[in-house]
C-alpha positions in Angstrom: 0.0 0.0 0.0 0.8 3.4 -1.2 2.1 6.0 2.3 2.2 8.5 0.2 -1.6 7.7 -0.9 -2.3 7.8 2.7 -0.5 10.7 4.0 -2.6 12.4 0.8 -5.6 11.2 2.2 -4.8 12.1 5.9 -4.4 15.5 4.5 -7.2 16.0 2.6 -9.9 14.5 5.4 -8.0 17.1 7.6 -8.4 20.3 5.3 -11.9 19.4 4.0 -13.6 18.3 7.4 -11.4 20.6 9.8 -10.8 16.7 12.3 -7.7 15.7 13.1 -7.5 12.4 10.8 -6.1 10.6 14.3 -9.8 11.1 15.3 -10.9 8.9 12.3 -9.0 6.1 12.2 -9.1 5.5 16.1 -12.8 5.2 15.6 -12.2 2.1 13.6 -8.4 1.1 15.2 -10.0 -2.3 16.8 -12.4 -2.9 14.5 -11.5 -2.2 10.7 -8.1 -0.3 10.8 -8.3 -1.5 7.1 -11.0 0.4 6.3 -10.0 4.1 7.9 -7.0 3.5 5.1 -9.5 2.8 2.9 -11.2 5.8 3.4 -8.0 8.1 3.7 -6.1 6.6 0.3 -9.5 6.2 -1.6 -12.2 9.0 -1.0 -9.7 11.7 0.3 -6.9 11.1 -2.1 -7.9 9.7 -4.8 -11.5 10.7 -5.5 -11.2 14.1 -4.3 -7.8 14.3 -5.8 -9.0 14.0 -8.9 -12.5 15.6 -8.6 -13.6 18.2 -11.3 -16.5 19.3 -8.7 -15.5 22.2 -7.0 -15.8 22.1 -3.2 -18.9 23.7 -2.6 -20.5 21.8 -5.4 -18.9 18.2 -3.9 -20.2 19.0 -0.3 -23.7 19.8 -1.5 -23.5 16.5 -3.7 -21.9 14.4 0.0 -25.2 16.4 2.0 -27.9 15.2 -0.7 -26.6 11.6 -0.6 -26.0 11.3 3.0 -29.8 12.6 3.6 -31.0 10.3 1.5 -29.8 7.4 3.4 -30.9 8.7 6.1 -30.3 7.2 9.8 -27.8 4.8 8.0 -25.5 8.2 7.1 -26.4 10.3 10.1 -23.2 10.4 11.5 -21.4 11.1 8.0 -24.1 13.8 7.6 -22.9 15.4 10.5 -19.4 15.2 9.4 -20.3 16.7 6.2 -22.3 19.7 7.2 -19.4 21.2 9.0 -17.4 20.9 5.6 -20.0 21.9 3.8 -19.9 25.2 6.5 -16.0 25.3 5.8 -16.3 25.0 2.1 -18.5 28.0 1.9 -22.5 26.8 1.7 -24.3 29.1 3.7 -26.8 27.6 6.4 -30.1 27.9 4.2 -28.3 26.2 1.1 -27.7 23.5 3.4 -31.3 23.6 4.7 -32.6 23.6 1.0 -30.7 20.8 0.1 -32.0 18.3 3.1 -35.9 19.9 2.0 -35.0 19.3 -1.8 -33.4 15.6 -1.0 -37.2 15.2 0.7 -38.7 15.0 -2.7 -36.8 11.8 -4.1 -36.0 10.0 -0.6 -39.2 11.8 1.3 -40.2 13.9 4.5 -39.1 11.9 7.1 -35.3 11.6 5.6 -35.2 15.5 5.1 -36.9 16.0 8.2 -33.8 13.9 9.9 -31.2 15.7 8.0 -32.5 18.9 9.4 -32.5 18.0 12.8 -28.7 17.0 12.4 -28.1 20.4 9.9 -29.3 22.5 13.0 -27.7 20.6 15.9 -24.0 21.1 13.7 -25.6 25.0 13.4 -26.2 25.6 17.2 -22.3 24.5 17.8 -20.8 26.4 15.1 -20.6 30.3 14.5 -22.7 31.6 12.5 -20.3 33.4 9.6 
């Protein structure tokens, strides 16, 4: 396996979700420590690496996708909204895309997304 893929990814996760990576992969250190590498060398260096979707665009894309799952991506979600926050979508374009995701995936998954979209909002300055 690639370090240099790695230390990419590690990188990436950091600038694009403001976490430590450390955080991350000592989530899944006794369970999957194959899958945080996973994660680092193919989502955050690879995919995003070579992304043609701007950041804004790529978290709006991650918070559509993640409300549609629903309670299966709540924690992601949560995750995601704060980089969506740092990659510059304001609080109502984040709102509007949990209601517009309510359409395809329905009421109660937007309704959910919401609820996590305002608990990241009450713990991060409004800006």
């Amino acid at each position: 396996m690639s370090d240099e893929r790695f230390t990419e990814g590690k990188r990436a996760f950091e600038e694009i979700t403001g976490v430590p990576a450390s955080a991350f992969l000592d989530s899944l250190a006794t369970t999957a420590p194959e899958l945080g590498r996973f994660v680092m060398e193919w989502e955050f260096a690879d995919v995003y690496g070579q992304t043609r979707l701007d950041a804004r665009l790529r978290e709006a894309v991650m918070i559509a996708a993640c409300a549609a799952l629903g309670a299966t991506a709540a924690g992601v979600l949560r995750l995601r909204v704060g980089s969506a926050l740092r990659a510059g979508l304001t609080r109502r374009e984040i709102a509007d895309i949990c209601v517009q995701t309510g359409i395809i995936a329905g009421v109660p998954s937007a309704l959910a997304a919401l609820q996590i979209a305002g608990e990241v909002f009450a713990g991060t300055p409004e800006g």
